[in-house]
Predicted model as a PDB file, atoms N, CA, C, CB and O in Angstrom, pLDDT in the B-factor column:
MODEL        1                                                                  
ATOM      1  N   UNK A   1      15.606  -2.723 -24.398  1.00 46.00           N  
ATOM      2  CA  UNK A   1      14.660  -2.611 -23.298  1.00 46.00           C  
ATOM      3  C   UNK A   1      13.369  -3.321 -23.689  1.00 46.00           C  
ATOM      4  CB  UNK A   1      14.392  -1.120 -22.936  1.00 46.00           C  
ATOM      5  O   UNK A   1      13.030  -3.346 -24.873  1.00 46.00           O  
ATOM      6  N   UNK A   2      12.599  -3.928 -22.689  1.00 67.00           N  
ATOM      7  CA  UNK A   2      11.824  -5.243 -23.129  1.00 67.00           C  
ATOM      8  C   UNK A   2      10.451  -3.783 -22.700  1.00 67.00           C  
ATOM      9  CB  UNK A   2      12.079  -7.326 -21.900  1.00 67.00           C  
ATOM     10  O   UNK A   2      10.553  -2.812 -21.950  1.00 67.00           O  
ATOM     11  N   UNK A   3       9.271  -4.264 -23.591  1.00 74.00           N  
ATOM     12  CA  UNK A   3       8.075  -3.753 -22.829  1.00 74.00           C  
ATOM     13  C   UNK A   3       7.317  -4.586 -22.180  1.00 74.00           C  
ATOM     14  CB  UNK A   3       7.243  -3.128 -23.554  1.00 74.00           C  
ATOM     15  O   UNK A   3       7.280  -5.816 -22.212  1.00 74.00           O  
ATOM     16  N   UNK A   4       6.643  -3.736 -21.517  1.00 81.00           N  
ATOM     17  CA  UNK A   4       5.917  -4.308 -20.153  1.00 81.00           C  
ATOM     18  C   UNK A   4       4.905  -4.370 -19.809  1.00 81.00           C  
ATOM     19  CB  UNK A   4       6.118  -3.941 -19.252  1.00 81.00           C  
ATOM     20  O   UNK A   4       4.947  -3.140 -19.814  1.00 81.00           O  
ATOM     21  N   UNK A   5       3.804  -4.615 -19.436  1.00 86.00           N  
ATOM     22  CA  UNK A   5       2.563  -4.682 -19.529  1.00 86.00           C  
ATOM     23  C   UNK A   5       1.769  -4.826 -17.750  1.00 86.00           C  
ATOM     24  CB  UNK A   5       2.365  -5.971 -20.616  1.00 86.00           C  
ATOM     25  O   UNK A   5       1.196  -5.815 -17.292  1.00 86.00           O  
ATOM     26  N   UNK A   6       1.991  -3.558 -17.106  1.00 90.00           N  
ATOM     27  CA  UNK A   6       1.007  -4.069 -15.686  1.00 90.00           C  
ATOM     28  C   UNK A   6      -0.234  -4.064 -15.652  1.00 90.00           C  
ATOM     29  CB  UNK A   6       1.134  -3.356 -14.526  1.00 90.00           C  
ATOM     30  O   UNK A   6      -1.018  -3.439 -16.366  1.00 90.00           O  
ATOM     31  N   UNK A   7      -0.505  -5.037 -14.488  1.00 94.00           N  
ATOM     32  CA  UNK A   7      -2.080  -4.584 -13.906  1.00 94.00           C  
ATOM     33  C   UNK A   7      -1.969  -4.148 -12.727  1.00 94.00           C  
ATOM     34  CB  UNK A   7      -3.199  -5.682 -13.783  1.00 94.00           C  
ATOM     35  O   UNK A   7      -1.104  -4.712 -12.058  1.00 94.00           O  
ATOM     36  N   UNK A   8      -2.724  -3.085 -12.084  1.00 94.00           N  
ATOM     37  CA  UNK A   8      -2.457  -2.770 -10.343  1.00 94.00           C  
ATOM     38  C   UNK A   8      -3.798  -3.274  -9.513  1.00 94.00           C  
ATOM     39  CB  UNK A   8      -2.243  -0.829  -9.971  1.00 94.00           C  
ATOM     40  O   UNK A   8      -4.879  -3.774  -9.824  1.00 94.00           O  
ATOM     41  N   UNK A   9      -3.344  -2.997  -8.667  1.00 96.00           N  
ATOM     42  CA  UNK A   9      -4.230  -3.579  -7.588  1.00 96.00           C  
ATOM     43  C   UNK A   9      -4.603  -2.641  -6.616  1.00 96.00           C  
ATOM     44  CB  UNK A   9      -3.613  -4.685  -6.889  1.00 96.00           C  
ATOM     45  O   UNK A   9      -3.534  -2.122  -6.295  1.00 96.00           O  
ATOM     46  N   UNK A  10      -5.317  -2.228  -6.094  1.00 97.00           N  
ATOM     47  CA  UNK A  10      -5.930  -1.586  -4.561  1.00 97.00           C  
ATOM     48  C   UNK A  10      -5.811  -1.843  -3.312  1.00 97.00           C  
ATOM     49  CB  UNK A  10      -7.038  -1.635  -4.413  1.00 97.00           C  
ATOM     50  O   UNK A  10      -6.321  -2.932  -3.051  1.00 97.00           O  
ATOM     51  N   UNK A  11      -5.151  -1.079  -1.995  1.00 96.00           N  
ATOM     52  CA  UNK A  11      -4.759  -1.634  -1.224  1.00 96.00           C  
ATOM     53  C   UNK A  11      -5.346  -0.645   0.005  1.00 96.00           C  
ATOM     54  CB  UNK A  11      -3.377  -1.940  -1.485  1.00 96.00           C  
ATOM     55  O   UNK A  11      -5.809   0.475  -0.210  1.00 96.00           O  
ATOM     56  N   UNK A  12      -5.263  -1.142   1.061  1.00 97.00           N  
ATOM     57  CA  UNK A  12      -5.154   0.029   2.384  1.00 97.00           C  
ATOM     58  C   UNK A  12      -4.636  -0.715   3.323  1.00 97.00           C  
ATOM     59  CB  UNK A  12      -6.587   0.757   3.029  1.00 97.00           C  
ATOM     60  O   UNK A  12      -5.176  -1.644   3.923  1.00 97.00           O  
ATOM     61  N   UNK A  13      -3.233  -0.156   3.482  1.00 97.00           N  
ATOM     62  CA  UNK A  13      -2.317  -0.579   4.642  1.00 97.00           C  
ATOM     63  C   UNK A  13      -3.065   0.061   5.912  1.00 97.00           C  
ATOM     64  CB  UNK A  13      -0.646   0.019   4.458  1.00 97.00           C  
ATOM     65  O   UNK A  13      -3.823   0.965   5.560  1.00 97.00           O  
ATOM     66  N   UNK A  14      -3.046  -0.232   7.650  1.00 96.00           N  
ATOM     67  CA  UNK A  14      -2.754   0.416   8.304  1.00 96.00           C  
ATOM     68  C   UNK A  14      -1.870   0.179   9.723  1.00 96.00           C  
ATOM     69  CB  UNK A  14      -3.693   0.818   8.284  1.00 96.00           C  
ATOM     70  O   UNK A  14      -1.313  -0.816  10.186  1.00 96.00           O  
ATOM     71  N   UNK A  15      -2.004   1.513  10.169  1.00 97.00           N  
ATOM     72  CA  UNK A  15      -0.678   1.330  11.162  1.00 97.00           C  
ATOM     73  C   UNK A  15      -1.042   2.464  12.432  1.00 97.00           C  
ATOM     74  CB  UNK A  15       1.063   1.804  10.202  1.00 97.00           C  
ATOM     75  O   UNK A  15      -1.572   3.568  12.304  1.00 97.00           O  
ATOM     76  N   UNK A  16      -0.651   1.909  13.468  1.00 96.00           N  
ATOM     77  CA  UNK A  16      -1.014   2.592  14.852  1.00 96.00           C  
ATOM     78  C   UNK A  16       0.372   3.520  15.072  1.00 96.00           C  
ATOM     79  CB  UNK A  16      -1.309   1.313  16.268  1.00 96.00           C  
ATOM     80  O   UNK A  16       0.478   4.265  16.046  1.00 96.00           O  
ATOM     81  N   UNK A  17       1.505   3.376  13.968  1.00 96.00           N  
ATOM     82  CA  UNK A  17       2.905   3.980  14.040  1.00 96.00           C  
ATOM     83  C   UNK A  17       2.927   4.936  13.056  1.00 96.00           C  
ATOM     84  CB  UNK A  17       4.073   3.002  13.840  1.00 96.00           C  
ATOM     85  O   UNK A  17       2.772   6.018  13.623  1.00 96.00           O  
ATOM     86  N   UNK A  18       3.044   5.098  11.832  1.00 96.00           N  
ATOM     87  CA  UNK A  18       3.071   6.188  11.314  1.00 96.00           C  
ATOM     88  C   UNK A  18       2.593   5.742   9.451  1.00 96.00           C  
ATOM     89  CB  UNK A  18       4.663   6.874  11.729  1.00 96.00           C  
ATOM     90  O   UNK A  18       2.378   4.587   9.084  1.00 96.00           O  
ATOM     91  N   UNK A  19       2.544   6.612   8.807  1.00 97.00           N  
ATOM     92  CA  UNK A  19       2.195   6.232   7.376  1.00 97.00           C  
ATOM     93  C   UNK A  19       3.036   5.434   6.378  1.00 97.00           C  
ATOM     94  CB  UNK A  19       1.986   7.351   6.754  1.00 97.00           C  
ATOM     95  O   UNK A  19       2.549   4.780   5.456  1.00 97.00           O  
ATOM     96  N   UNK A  20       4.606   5.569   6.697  1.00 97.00           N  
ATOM     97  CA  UNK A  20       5.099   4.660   6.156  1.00 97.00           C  
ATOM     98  C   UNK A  20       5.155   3.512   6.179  1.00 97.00           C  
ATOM     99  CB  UNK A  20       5.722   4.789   6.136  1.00 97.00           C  
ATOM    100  O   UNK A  20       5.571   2.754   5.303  1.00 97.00           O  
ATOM    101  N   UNK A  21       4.339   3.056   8.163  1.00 98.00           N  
ATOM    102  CA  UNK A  21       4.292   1.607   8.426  1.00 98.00           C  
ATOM    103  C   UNK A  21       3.188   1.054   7.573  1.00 98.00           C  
ATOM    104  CB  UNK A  21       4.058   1.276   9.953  1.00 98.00           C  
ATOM    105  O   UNK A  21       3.431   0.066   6.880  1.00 98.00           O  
ATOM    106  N   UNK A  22       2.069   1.569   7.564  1.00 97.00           N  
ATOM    107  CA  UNK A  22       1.075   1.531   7.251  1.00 97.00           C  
ATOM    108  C   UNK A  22       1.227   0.977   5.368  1.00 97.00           C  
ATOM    109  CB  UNK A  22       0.486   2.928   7.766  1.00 97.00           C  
ATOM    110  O   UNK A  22       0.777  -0.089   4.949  1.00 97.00           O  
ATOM    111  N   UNK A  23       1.930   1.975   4.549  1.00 98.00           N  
ATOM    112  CA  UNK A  23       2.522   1.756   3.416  1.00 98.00           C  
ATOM    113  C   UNK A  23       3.437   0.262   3.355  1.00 98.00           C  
ATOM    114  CB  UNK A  23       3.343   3.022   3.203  1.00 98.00           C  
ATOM    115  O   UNK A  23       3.306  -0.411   2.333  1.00 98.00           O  
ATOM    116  N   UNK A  24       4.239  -0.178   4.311  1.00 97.00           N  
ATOM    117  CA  UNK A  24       4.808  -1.044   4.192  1.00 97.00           C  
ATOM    118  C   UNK A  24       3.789  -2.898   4.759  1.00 97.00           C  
ATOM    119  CB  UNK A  24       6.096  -0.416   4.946  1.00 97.00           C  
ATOM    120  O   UNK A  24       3.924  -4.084   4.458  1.00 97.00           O  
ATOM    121  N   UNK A  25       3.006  -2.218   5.530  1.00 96.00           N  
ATOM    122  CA  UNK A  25       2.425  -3.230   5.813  1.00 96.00           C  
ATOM    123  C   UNK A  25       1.193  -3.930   4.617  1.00 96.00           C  
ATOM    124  CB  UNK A  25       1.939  -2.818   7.110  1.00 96.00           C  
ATOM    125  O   UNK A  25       0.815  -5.099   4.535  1.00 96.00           O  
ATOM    126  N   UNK A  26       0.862  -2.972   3.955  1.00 97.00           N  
ATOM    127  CA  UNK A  26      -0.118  -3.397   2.504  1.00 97.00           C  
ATOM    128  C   UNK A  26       1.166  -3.690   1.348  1.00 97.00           C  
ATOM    129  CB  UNK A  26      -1.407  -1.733   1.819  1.00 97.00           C  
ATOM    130  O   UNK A  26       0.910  -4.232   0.273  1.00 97.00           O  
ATOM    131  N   UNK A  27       2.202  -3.371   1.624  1.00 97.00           N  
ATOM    132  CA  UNK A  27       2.948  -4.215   0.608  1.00 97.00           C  
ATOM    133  C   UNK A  27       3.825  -5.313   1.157  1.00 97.00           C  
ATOM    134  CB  UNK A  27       3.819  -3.343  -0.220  1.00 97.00           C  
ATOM    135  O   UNK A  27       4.612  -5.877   0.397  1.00 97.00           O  
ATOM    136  N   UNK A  28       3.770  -5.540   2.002  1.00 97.00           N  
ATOM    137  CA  UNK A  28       4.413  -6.769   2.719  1.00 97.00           C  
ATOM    138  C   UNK A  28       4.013  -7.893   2.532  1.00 97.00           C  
ATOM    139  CB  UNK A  28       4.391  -6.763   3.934  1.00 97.00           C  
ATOM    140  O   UNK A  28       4.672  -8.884   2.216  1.00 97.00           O  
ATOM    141  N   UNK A  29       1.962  -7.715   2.879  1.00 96.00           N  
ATOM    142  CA  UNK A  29       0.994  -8.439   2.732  1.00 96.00           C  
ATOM    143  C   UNK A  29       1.064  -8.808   1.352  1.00 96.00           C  
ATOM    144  CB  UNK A  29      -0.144  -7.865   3.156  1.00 96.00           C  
ATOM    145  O   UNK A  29       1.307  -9.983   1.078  1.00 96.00           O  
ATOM    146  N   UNK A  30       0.907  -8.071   0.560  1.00 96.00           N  
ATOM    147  CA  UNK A  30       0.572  -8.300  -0.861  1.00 96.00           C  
ATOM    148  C   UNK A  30       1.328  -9.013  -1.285  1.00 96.00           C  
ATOM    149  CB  UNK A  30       0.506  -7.335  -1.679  1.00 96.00           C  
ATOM    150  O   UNK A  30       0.723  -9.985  -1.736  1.00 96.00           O  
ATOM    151  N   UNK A  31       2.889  -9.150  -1.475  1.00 96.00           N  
ATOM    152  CA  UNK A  31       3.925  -9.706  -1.389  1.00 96.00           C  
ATOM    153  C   UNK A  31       4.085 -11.256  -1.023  1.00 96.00           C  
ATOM    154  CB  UNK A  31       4.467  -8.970  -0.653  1.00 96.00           C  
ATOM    155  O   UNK A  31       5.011 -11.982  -1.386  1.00 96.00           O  
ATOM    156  N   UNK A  32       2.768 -11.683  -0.067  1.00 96.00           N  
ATOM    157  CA  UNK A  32       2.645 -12.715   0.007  1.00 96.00           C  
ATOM    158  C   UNK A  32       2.076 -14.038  -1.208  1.00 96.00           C  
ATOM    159  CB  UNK A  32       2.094 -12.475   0.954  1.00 96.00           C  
ATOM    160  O   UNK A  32       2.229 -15.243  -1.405  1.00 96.00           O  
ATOM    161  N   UNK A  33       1.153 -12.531  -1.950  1.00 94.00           N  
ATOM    162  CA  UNK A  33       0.791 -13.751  -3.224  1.00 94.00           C  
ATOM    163  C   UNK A  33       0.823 -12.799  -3.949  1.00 94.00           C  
ATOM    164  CB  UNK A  33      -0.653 -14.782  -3.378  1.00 94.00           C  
ATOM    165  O   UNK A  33      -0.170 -13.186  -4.566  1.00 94.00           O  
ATOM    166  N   UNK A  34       1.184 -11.463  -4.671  1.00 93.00           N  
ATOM    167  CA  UNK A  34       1.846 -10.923  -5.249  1.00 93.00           C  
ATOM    168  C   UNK A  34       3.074 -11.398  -6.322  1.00 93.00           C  
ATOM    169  CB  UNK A  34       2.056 -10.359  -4.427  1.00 93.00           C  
ATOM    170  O   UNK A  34       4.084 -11.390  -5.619  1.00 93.00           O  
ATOM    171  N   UNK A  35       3.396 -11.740  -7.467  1.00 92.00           N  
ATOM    172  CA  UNK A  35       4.517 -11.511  -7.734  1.00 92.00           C  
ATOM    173  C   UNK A  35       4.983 -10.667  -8.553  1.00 92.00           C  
ATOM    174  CB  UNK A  35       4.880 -12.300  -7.932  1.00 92.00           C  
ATOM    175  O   UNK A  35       4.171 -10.199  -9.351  1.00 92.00           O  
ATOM    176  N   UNK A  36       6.412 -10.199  -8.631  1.00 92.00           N  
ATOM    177  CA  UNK A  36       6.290  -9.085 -10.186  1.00 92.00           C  
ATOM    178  C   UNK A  36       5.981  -7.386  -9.898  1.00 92.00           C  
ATOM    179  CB  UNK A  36       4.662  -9.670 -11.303  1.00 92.00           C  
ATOM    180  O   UNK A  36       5.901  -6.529 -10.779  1.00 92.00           O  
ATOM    181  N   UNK A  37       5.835  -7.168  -8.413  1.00 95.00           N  
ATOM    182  CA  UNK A  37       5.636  -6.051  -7.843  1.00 95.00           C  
ATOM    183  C   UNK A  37       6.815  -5.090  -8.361  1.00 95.00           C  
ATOM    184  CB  UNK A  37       5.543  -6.268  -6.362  1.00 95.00           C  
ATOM    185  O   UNK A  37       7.974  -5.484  -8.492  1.00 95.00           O  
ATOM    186  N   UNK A  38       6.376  -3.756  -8.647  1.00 94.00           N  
ATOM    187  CA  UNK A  38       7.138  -2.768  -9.381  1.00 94.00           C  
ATOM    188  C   UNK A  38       7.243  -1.422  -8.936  1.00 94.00           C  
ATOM    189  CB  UNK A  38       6.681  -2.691 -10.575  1.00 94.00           C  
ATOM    190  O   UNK A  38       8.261  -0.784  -8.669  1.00 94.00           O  
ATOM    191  N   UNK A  39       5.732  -0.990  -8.883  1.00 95.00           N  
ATOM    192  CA  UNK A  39       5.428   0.230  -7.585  1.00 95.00           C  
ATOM    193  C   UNK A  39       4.062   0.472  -7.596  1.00 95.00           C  
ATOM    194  CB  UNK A  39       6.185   1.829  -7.771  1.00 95.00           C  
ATOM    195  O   UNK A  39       3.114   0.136  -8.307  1.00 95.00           O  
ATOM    196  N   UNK A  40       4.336   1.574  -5.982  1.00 97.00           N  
ATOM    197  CA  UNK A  40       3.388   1.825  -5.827  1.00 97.00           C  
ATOM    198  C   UNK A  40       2.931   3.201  -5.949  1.00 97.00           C  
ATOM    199  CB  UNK A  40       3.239   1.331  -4.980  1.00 97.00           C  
ATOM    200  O   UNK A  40       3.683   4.073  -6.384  1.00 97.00           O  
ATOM    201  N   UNK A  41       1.853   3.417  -5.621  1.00 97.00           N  
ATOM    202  CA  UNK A  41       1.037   4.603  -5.698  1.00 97.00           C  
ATOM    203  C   UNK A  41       0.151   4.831  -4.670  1.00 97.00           C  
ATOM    204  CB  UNK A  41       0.332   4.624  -6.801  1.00 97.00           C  
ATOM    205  O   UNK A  41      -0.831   4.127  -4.436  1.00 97.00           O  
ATOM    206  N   UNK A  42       0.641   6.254  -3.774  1.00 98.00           N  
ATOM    207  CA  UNK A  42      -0.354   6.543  -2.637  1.00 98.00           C  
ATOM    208  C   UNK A  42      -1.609   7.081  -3.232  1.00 98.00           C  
ATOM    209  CB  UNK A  42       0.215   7.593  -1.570  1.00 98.00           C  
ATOM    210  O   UNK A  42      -1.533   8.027  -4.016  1.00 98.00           O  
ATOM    211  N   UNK A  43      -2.671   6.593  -2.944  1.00 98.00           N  
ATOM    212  CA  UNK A  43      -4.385   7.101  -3.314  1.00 98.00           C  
ATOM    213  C   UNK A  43      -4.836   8.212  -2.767  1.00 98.00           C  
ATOM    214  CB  UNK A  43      -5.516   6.145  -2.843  1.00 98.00           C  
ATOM    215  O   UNK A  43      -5.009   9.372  -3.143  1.00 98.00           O  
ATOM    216  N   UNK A  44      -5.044   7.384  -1.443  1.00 98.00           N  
ATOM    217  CA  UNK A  44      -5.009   8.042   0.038  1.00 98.00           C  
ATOM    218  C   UNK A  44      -4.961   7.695   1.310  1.00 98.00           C  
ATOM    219  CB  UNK A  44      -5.803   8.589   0.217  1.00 98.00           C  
ATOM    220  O   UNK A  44      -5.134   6.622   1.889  1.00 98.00           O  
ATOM    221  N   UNK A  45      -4.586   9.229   1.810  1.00 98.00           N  
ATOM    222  CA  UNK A  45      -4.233   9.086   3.680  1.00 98.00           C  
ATOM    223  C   UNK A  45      -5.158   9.148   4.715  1.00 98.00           C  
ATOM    224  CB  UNK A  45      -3.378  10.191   4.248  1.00 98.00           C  
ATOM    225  O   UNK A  45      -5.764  10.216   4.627  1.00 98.00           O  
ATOM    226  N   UNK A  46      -5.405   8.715   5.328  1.00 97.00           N  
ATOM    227  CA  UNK A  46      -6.394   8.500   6.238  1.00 97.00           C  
ATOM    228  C   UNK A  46      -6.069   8.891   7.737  1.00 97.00           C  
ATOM    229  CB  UNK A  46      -6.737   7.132   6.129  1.00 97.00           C  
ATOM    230  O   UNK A  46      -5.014   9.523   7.791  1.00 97.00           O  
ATOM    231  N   UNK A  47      -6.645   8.705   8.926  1.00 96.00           N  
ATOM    232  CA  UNK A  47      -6.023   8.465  10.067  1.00 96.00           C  
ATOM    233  C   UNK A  47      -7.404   8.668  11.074  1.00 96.00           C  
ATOM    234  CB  UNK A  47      -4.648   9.501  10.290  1.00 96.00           C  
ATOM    235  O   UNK A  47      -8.097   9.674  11.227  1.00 96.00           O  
ATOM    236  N   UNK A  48      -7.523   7.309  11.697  1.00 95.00           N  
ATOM    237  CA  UNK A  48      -8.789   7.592  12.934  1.00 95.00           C  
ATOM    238  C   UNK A  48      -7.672   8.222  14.340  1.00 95.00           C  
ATOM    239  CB  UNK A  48      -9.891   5.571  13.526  1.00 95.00           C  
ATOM    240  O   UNK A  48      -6.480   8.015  14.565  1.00 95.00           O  
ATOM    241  N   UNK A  49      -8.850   9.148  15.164  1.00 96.00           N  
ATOM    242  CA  UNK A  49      -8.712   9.951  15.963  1.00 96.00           C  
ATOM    243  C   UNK A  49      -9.884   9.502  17.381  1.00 96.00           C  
ATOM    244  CB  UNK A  49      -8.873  11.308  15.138  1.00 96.00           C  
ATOM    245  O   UNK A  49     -11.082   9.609  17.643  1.00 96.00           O  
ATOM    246  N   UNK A  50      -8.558   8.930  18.040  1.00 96.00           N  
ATOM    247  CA  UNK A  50      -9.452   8.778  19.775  1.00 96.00           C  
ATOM    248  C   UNK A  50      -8.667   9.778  20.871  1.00 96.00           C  
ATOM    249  CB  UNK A  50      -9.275   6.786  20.619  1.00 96.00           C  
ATOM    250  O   UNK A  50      -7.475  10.041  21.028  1.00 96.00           O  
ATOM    251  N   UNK A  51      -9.456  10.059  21.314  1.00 97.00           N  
ATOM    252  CA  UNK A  51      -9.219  10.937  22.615  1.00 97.00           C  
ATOM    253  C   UNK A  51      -8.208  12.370  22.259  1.00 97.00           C  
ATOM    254  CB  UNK A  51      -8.362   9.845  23.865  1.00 97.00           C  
ATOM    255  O   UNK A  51      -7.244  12.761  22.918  1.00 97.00           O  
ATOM    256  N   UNK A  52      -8.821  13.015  20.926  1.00 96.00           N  
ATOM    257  CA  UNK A  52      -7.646  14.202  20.419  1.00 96.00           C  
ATOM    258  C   UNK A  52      -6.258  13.732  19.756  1.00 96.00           C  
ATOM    259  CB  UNK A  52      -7.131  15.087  21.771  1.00 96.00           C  
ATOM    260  O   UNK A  52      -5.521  14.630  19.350  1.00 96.00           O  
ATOM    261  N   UNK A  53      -5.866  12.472  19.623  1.00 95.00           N  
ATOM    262  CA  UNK A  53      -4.700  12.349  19.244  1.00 95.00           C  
ATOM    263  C   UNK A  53      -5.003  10.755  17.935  1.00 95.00           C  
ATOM    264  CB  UNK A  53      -3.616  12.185  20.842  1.00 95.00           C  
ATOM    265  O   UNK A  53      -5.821   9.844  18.059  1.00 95.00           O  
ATOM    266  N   UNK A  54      -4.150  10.946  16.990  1.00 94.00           N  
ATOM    267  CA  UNK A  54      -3.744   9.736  16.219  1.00 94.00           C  
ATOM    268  C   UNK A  54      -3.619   8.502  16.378  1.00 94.00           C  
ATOM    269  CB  UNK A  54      -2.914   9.810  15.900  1.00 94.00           C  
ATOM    270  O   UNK A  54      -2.519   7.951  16.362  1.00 94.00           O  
ATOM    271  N   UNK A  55      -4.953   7.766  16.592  1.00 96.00           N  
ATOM    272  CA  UNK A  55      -5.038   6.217  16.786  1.00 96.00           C  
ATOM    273  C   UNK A  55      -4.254   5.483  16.074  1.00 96.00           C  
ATOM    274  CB  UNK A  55      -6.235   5.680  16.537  1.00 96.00           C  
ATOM    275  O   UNK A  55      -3.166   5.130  16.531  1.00 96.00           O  
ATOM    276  N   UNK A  56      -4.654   5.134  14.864  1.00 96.00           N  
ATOM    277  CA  UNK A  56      -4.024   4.764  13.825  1.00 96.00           C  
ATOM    278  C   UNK A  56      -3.932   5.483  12.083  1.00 96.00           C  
ATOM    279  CB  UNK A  56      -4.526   3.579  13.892  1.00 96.00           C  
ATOM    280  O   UNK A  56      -4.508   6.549  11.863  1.00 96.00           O  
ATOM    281  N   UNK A  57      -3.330   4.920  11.213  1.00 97.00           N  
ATOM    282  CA  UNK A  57      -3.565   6.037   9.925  1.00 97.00           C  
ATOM    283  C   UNK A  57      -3.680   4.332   8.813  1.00 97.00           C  
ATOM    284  CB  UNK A  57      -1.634   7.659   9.486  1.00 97.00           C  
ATOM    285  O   UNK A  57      -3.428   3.145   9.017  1.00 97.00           O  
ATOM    286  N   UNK A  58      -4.072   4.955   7.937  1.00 97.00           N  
ATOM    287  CA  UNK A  58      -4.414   3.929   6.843  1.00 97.00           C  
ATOM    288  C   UNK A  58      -4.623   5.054   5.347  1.00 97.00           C  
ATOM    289  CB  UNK A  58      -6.108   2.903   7.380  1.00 97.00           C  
ATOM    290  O   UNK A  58      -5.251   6.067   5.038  1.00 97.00           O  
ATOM    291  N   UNK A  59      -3.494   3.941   4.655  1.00 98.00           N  
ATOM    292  CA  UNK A  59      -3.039   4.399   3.242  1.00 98.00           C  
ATOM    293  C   UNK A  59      -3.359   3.590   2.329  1.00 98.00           C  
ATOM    294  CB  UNK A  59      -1.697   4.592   3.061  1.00 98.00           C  
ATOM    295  O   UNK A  59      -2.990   2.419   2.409  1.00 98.00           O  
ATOM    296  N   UNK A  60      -4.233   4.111   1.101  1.00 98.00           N  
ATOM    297  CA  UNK A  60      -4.670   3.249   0.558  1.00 98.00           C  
ATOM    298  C   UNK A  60      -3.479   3.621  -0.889  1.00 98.00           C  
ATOM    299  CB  UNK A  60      -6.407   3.303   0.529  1.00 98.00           C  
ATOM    300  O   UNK A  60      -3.125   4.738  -1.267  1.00 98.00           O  
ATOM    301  N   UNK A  61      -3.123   2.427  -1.390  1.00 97.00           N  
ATOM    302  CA  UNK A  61      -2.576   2.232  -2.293  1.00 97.00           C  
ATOM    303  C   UNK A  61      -2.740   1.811  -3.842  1.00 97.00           C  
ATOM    304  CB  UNK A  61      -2.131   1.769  -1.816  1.00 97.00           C  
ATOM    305  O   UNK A  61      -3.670   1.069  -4.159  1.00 97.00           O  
ATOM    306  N   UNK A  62      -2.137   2.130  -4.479  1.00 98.00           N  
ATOM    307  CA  UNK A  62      -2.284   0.893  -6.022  1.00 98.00           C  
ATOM    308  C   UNK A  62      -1.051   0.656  -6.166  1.00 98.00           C  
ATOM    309  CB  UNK A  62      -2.925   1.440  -7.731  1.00 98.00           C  
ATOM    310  O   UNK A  62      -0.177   1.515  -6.055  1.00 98.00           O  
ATOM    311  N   UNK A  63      -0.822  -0.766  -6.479  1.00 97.00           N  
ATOM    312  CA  UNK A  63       0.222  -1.227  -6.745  1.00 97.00           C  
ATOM    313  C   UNK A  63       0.373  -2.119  -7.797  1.00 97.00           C  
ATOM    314  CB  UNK A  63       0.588  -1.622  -5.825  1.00 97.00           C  
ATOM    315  O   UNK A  63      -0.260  -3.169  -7.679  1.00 97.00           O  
ATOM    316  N   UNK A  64       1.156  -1.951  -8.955  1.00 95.00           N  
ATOM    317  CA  UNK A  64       1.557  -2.370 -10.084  1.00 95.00           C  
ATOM    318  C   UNK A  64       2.308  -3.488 -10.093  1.00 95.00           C  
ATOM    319  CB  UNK A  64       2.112  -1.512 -10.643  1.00 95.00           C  
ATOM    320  O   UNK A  64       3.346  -3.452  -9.433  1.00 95.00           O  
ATOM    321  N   UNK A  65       1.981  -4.681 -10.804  1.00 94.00           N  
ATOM    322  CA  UNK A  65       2.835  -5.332 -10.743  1.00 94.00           C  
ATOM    323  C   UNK A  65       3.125  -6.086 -12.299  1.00 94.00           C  
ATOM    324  CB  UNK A  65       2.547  -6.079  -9.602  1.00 94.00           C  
ATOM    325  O   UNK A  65       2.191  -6.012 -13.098  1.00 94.00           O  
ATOM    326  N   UNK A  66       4.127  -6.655 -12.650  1.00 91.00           N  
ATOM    327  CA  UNK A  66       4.527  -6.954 -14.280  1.00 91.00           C  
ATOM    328  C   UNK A  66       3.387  -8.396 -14.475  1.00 91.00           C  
ATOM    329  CB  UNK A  66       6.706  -7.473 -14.564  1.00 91.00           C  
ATOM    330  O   UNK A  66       3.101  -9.130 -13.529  1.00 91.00           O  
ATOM    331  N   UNK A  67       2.896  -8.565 -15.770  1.00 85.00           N  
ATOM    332  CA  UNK A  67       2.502  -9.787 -16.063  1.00 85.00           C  
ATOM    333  C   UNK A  67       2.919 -10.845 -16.803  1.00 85.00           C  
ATOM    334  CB  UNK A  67       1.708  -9.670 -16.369  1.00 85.00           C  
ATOM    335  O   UNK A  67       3.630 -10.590 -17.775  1.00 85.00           O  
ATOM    336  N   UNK A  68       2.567 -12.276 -16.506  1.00 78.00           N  
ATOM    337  CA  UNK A  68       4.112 -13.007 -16.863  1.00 78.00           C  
ATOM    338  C   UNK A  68       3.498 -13.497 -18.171  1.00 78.00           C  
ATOM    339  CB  UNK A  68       4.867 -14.463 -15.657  1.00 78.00           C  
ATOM    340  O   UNK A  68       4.173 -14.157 -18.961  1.00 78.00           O  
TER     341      UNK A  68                                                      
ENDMDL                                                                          
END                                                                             
């Protein structure tokens, strides 16, 4: 087994659908110039509130990724 060495990064997905979108959309993004991604880590959950109900939610993340 090889060792490994990450650095993570800070993120806040969000999403007008639910927290996992929200989760998937800050690693989707990241993913774009990201490489070496390994996992993540929820920080925290968020969620703005219009008219009594769940606008959107936003998850802030850290995400690890290997260094080459």
């Amino acid at each position: 087994m090889s060792n490994h060495v990450y650095k993570h990064v800070e993120l806040t997905g969000s999403s007008e659908e639910s927290i996992e979108a929200a989760i998937q959309s800050a690693i989707g993004k990241a993913s774009q110039s990201l490489h070496g991604m390994r996992w993540f880590e929820v920080v925290d959950t968020r969620g703005h509130i219009e008219n009594g109900r769940v606008a959107h939610w936003q998850v802030t993340l850290k995400i690890g990724f290997t260094l080459d």
